[in-house]
BAPAPA-801066 format. One line per 5 residues: for each residue x, y, z of N, C-alpha, C. Coordinates in pm, whole numbers, plus 32768, in hexadecimal, padded with zeros to 4 digits. Example, Ala and Ser with C-alpha at 12.3 -4.5 7.8 and 13.67 -1.06 7.14 Angstrom:
<nodes>
8527 7DC7 830C 84CE 7E3E 830C 8528 7EB6 830C | 8505 7F1F 82C4 8557 7F96 82CA 850A 8003 8313
</nodes>
This chain:
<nodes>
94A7 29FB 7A8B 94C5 2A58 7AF8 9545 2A2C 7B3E | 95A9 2A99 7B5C 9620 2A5C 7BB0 961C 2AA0 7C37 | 9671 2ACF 7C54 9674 2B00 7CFD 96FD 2B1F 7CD5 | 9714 2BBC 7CBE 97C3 2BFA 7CEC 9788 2C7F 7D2C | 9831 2C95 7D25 983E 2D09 7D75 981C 2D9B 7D15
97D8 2DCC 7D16 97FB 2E5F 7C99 9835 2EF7 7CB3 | 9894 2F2B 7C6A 98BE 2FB8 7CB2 9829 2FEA 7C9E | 9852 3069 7D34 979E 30BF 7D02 97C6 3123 7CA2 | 9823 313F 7C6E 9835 3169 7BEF 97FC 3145 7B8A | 97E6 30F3 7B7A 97B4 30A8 7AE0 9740 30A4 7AEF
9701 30AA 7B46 9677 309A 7B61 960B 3109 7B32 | 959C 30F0 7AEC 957E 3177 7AB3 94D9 3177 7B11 | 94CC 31D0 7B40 9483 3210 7BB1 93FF 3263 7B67 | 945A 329A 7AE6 93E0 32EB 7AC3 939B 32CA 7A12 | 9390 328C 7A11 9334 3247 79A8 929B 323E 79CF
92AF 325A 7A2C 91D0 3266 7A4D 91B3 31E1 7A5D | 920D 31A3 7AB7 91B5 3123 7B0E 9189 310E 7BA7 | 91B6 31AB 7BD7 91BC 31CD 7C4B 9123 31F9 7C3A | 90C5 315D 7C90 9016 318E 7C7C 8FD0 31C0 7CEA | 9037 31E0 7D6A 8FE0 3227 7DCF 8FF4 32C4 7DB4
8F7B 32E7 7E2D 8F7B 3384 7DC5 8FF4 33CA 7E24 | 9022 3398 7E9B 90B1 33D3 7EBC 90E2 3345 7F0B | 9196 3364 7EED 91E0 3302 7F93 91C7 3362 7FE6 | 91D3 32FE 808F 919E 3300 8110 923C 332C 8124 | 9240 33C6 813F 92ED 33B3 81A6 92EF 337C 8237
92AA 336D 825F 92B3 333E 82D3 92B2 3292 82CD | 9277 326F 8279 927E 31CC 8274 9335 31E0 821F | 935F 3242 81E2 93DA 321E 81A0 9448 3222 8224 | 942D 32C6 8251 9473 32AC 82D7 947A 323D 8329 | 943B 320F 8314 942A 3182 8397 946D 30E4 8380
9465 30FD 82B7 94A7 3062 8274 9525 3098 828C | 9552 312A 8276 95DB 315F 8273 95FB 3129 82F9 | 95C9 3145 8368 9601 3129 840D 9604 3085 8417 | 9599 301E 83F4 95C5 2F8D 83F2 9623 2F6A 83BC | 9635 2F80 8338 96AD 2F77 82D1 9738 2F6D 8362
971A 2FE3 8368 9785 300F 8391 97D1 2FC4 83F8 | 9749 2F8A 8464 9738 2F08 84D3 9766 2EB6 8497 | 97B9 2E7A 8402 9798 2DF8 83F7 9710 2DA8 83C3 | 96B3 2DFC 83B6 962E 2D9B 838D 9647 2D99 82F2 | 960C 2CF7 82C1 9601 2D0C 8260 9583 2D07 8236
9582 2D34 81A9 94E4 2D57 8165 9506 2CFF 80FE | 9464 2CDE 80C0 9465 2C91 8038 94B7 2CF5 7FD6 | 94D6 2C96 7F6B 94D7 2CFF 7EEC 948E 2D40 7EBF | 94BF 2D95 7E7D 9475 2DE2 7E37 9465 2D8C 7D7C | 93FA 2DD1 7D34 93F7 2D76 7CCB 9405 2E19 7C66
944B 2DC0 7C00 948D 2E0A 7B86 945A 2DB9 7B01 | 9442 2E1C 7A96 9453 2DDB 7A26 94A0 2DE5 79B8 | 94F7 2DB2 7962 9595 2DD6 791A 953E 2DA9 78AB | 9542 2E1B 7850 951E 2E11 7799 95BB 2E2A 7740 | 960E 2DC5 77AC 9697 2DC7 7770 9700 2E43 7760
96B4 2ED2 7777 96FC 2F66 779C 96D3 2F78 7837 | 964F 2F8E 784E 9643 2FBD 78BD 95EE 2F8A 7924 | 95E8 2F74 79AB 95D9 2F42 7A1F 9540 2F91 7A55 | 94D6 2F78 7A47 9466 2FC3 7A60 9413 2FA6 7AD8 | 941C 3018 7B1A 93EE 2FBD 7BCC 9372 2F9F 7BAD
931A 2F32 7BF1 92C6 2EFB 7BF3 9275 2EFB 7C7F | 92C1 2ED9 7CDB 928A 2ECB 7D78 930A 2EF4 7DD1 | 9306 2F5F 7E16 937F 2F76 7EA2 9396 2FD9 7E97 | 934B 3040 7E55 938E 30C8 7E4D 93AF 3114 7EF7 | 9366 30E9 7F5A 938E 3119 7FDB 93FE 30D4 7FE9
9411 3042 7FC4 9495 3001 7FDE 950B 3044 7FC0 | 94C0 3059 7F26 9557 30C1 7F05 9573 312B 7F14 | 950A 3180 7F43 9536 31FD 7F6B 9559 3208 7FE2 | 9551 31AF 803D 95A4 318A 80D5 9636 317D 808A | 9643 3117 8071 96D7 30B1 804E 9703 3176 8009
96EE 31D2 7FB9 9724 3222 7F6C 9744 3297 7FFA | 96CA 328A 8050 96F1 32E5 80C5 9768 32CA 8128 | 9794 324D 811E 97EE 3202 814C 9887 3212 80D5 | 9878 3226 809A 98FB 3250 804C 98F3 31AA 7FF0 | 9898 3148 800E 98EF 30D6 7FD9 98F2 30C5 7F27
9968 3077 7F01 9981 3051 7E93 990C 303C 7E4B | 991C 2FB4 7E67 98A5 2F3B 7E3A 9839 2F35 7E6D | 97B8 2EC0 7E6F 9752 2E85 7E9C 974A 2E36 7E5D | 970A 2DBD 7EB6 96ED 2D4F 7E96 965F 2D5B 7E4B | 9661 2D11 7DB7 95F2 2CF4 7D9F 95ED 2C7A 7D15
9557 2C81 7D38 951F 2C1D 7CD4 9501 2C4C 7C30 | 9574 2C22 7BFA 9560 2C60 7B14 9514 2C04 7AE8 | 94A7 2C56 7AD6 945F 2BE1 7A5E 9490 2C31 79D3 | 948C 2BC4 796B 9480 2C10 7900 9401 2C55 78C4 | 9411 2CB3 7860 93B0 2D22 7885 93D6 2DA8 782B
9350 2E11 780D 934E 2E8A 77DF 9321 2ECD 7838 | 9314 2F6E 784F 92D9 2FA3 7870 9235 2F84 788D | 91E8 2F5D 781A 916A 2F4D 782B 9185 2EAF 7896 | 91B2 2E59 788D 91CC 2DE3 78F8 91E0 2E29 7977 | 9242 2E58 7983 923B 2EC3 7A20 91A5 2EF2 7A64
9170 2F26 79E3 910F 2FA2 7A2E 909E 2F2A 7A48 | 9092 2F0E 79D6 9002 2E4F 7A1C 9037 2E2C 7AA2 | 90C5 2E2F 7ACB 90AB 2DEF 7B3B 90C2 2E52 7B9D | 90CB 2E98 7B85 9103 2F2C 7BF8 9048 2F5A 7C06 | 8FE6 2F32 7BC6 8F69 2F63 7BC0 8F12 2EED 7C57
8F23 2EA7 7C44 8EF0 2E2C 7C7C 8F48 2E48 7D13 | 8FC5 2E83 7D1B 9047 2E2D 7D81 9010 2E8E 7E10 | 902A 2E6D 7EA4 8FE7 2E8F 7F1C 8F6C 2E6A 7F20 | 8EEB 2E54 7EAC 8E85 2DFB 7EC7 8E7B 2D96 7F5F | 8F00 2D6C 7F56 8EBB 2CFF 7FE7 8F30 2CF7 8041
8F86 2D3F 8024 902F 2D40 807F 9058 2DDD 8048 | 90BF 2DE1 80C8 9102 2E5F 80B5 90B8 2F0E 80E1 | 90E9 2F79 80EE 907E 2FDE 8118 900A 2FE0 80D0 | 8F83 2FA7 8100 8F22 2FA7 80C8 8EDF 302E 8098 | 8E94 3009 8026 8E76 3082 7FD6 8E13 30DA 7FF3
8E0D 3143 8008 8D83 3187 8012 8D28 3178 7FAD | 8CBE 31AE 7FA7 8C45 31DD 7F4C 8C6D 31F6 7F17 | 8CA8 32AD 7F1D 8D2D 32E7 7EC8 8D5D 329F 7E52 | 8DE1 3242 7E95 8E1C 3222 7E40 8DF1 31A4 7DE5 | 8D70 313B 7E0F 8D16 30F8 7DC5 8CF0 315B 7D48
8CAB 31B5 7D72 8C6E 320E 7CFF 8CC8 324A 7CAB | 8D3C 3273 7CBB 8DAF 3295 7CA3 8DDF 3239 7C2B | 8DD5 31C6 7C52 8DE1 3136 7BF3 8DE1 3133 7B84 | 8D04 3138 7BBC 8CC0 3127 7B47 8CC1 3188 7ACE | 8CF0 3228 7B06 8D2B 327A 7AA1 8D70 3281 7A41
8DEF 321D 7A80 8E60 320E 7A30 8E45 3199 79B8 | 8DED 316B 79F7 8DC9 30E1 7999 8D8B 30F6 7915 | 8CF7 315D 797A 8C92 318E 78F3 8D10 31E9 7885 | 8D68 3232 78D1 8DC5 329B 786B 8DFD 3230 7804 | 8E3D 31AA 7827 8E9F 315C 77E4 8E41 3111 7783
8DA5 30EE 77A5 8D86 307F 774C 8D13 3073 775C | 8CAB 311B 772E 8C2E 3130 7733 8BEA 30DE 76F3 | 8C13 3092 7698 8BD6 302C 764A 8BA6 2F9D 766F | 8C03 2F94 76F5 8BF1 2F19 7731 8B4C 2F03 77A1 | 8B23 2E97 77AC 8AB9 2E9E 77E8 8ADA 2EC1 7886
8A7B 2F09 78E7 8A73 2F08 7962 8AA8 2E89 798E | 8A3D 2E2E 7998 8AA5 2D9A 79C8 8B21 2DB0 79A5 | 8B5E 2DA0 7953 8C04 2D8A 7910 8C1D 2E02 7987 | 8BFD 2E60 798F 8C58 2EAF 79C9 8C37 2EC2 7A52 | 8BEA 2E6E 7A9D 8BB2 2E69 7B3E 8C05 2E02 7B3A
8C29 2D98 7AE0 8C83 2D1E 7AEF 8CFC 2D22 7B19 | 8D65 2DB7 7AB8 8DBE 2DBB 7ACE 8E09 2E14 7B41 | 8D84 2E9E 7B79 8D9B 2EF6 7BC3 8D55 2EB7 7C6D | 8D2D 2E40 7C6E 8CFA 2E00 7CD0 8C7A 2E27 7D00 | 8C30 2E7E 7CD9 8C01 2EBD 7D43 8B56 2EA9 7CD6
8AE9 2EDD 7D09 8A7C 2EBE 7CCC 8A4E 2ECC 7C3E | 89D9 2EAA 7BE2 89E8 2EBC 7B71 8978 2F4B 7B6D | 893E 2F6E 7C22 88F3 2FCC 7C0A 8942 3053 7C4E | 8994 304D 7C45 8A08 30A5 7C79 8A3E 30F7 7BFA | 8A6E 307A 7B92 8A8F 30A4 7B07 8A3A 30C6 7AF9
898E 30BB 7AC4 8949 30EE 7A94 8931 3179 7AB4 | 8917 318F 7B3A 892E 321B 7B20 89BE 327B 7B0A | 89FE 3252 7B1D 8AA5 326C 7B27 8A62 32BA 7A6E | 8A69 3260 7A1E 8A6F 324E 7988 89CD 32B7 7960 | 8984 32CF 79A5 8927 333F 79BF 8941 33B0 79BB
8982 33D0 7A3B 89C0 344C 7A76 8A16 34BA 7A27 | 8A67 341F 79D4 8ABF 3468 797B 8A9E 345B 78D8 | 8A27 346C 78E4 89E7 3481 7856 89EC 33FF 77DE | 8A03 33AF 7810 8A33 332D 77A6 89BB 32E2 77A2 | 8969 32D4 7708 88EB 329B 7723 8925 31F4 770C
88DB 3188 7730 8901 3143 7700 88EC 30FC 7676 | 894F 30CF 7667 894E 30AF 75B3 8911 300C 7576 | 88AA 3048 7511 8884 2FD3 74C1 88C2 2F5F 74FE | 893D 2F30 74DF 897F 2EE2 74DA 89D3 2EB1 754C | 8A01 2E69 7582 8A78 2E73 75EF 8ACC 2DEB 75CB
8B37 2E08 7613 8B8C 2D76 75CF 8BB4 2D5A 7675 | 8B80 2CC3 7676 8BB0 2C86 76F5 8C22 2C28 76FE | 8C3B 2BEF 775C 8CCF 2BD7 7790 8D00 2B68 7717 | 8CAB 2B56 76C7 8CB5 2AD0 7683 8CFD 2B4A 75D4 | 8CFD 2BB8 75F6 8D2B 2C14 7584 8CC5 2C07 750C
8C58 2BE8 752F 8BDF 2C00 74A3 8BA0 2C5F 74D5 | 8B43 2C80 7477 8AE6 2D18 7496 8A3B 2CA3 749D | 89FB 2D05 7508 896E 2CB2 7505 8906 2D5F 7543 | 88A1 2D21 7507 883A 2D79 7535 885C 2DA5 75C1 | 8832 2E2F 75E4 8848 2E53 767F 87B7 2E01 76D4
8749 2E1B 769C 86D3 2DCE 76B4 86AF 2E17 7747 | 86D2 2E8B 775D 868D 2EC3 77D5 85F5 2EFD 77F2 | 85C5 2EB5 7835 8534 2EBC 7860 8541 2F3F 78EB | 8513 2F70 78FB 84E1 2FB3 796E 843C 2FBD 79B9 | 8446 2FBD 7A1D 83D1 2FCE 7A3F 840A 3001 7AC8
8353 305D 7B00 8378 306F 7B94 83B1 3036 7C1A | 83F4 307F 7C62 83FB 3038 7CC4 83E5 3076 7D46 | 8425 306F 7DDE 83FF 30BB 7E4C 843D 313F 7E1F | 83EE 31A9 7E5B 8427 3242 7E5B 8431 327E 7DC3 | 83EC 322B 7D6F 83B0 3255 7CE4 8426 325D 7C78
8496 3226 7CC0 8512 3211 7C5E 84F7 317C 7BFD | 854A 3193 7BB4 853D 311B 7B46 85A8 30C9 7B55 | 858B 3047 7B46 85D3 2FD1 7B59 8619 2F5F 7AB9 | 8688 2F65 7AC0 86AF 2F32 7A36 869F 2E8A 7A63 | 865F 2E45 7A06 861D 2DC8 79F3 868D 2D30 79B6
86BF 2DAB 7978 86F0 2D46 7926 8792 2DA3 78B5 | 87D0 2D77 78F2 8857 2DBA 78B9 88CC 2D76 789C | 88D1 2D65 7804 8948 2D23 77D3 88E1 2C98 7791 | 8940 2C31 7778 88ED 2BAC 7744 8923 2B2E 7792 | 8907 2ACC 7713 8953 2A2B 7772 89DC 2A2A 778B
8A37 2AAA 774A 8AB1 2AA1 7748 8B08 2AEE 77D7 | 8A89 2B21 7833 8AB3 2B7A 78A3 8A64 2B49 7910 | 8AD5 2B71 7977 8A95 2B31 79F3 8A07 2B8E 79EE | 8999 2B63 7A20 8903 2B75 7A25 88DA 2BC1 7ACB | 8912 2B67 7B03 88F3 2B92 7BA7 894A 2C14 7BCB
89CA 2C4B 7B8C 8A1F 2CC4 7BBA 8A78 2CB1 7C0B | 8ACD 2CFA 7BBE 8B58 2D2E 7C33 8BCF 2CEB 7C55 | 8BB0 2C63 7C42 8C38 2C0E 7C4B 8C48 2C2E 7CDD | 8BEA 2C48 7D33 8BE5 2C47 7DB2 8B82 2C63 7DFF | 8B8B 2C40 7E9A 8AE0 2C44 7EAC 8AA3 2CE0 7EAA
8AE3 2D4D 7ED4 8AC3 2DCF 7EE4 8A2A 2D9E 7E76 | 8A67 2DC0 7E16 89D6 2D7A 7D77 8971 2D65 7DA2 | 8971 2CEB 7E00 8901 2C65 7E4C 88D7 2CCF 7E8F | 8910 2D2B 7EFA 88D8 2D5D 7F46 8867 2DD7 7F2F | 88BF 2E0E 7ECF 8877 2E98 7E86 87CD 2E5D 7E2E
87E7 2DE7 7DE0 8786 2DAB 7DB1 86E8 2DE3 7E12 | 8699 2DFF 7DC4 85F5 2E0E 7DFA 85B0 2D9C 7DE4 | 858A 2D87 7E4A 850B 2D26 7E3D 852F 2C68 7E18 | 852A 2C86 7DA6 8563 2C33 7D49 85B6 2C1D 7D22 | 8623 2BE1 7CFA 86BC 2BDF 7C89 869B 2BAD 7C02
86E7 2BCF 7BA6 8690 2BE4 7B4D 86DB 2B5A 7B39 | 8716 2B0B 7B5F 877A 2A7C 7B5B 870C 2A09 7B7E | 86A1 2A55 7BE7 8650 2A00 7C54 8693 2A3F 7D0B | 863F 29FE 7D35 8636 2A0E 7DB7 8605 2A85 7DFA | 85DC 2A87 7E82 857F 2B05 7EAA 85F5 2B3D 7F0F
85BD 2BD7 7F21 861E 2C34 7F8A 865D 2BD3 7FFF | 8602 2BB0 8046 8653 2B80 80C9 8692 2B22 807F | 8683 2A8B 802A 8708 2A27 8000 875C 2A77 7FC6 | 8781 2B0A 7F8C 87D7 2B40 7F6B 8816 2B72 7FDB | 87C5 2BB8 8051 8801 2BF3 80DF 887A 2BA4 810C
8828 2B03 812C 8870 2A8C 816B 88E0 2A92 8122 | 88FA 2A8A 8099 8952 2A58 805C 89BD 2ABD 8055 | 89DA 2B51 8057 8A03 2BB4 8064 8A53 2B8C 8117 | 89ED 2B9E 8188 8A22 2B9B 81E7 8A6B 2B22 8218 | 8A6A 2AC6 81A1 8A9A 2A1C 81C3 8B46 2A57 8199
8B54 2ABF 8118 8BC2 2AF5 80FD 8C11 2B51 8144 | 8BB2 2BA9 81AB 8BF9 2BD9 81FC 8C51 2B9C 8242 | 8C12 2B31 8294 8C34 2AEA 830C 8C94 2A89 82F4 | 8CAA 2A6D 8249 8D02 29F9 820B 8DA2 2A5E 821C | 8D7C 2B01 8201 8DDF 2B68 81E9 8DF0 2B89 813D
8D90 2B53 80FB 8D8E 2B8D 8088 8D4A 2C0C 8061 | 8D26 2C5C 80B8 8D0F 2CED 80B6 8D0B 2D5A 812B | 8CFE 2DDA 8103 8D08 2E1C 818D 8C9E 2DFE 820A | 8CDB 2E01 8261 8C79 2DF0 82D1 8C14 2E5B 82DD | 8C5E 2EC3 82B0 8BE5 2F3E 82DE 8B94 2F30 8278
8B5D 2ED8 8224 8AFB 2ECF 81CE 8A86 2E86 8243 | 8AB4 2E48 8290 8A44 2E17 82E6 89C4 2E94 8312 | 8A02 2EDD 8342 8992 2F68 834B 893C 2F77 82CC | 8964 2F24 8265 88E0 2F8D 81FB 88B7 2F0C 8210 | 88AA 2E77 8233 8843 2E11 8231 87EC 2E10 8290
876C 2E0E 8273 86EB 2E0B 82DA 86E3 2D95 8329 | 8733 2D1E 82EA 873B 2C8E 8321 87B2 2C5E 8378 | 87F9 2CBD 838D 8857 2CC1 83D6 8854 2CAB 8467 | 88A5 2C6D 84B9 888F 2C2B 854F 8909 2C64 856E | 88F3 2C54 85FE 896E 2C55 865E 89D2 2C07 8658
89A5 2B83 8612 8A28 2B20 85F6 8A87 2B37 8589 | 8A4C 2B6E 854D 8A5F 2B80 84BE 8AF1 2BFF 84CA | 8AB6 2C5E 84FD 8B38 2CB6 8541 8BB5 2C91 858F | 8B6A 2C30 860D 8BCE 2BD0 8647 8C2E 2B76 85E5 | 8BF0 2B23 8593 8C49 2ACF 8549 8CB9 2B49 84F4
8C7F 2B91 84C4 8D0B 2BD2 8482 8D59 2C5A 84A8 | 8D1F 2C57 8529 8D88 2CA2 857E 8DE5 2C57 858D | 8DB3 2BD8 85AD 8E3E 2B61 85C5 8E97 2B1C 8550 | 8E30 2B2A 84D0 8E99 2B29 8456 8EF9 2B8E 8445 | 8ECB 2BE6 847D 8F2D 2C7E 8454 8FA9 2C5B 84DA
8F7C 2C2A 8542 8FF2 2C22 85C1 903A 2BD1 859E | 900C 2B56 8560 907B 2AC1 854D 90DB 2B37 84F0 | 90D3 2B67 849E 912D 2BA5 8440 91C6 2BFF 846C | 91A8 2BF3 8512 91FA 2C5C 8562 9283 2BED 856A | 931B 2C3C 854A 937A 2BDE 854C 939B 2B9B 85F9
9384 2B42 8611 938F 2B0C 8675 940F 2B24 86D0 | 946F 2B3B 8674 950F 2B2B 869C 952E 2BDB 86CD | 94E7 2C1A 8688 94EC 2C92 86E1 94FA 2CCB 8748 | 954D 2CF7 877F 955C 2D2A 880F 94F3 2D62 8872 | 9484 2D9B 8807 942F 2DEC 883B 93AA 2DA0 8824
93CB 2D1F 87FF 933B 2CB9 87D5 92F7 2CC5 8840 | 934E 2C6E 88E1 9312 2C78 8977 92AB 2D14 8993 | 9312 2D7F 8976 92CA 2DF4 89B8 921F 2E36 8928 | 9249 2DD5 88AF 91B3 2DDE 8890 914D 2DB4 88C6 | 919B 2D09 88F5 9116 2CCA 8922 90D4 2CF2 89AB
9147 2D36 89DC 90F7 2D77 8A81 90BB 2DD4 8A4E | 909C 2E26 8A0F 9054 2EAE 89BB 8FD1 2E70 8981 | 8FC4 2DF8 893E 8F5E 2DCE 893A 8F0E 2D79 899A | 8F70 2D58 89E7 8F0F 2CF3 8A5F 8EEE 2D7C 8AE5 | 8F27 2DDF 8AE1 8EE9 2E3B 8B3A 8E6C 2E7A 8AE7
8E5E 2E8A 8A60 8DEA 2ECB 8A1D 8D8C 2E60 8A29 | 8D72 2E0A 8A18 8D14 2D7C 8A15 8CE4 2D97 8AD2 | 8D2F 2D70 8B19 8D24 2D7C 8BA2 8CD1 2E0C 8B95 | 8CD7 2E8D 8B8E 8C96 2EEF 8B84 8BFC 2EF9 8B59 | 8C16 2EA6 8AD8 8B8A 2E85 8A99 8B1F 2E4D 8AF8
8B81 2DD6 8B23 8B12 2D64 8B98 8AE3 2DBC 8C02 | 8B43 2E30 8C20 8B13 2E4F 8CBC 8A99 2E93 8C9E | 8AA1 2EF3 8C10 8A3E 2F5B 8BF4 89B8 2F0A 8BE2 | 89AA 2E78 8BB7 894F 2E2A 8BA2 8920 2E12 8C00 | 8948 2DD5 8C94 8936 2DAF 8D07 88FA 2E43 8D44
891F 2EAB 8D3F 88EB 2F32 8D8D 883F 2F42 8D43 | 886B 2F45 8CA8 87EF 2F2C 8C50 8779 2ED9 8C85 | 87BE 2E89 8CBB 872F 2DED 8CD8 870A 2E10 8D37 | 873F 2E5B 8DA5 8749 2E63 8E58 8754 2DF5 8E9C | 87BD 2D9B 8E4A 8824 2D46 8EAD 884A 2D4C 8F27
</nodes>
């Protein structure tokens, strides 16, 4: 991997690695107006199969920097094909950057089941981040039964070995998907842990999956608003990564001060409504 500059000319946009189901103009409008401040942003990541430059992660980046008239952008070339792009353009906003909706999670898993129906659920909750019972129905919906066979990350083919049995609300629960050659627990992230019933089919019960999910929130390895679907969820738990999400605010900013009075008058608000609450 190097770090240059690339014209956005060369850059090819439309090869189908673009995995949300739309860009945000208003989040573009807004990188366009920092840009413009002087802020800088990470790179964006590219992949060069020696002709062409295949975006991977920054498409708001670049469609700011293009709303801006500019040349270049800074980014990170790995070497790379198209299919290298889209693996990582599948996985990329997972835990940074405009976080993804449902939408565009499911959106993902579409593109995934379209590229490599053959591959097991795991393999492809691995690479699209998001659960292996998400894919499963994703790969449902759109008529794809699953096959005899699946080939996991290790590139051999092994029994699919899916068991089902009942579960709450009379839906069926996949047991066992993929072999020793695929992650077992799902997702290559916790969303997986969280979605998991009961049991994981790895080990461990709902709540040590809850904990471990909301241990990722609060670390900033996933969206915060996933805290609402955990039943084990606390008040601290919100607190701590409201404040992961604030440390992230550029300090040097002009307008850093007039955030922090915006949040210390909302907090102050909270307390008073608590204190009226108690009959303080």
């Amino acid at each position: 991997m190097s770090l240059q500059r690339i014209n956005l000319d060369e850059i090819d946009i439309y090869a189908g690695t673009q995995t949300r189901v739309e860009t945000n103009d208003e989040a573009i409008a807004g990188y366009a107006e920092n840009m413009k401040q002087g802020a800088e942003f990470p790179p964006i990541s590219l992949y060069y199969d020696g002709s062409k430059y295949f975006l991977a992660d920054g498409f708001h980046r670049f469609l700011a920097a293009k709303r801006l008239e500019e040349k270049d952008i800074l980014a990170e070339v790995h070497e790379g094909s198209r299919t290298d792009a889209l693996i990582a353009a599948l996985g990329a906003n997972a835990t940074n950057g405009l976080y993804r909706t449902n939408a565009d999670k499911r959106h993902a898993a579409e593109i995934a089941l379209e590229e490599w129906s053959d591959r097991s659920n795991a393999y492809l909750a691995d690479i699209c981040k998001v659960s292996i019972e998400l894919v499963r129905r994703v790969r449902k919906s759109m008529g794809l039964d699953n096959p005899d066979l699946v080939i996991g990350k290790d590139g051999k083919s092994y029994p699919s070995s899916v068991e089902r049995s009942p579960r709450h609300g009379g839906e069926e629960r996949e047991k066992n998907d993929g072999s020793s050659g695929e992650p077992s627990g799902g997702g290559g992230g916790a969303p997986s842990k969280k979605n998991a019933n009961i049991t994981d089919t790895a080990g461990g019960t709902r709540n040590e999956l809850e904990v471990e999910a909301r241990q990722m929130i609060r670390n900033g390895e996933m969206d915060p608003r996933e805290l609402d679907t955990l039943p084990t969820a606390i008040p601290n738990d919100y607190a701590v990564a409201a404040i992961g999400i604030l440390d992230r605010m550029k300090k040097d900013d002009p307008k850093y001060p007039q955030a922090l009075d915006r949040i210390e008058k909302w907090v102050m608000q909270r307390k008073a409504e608590l204190l009226v609450a108690s009959g303080a």
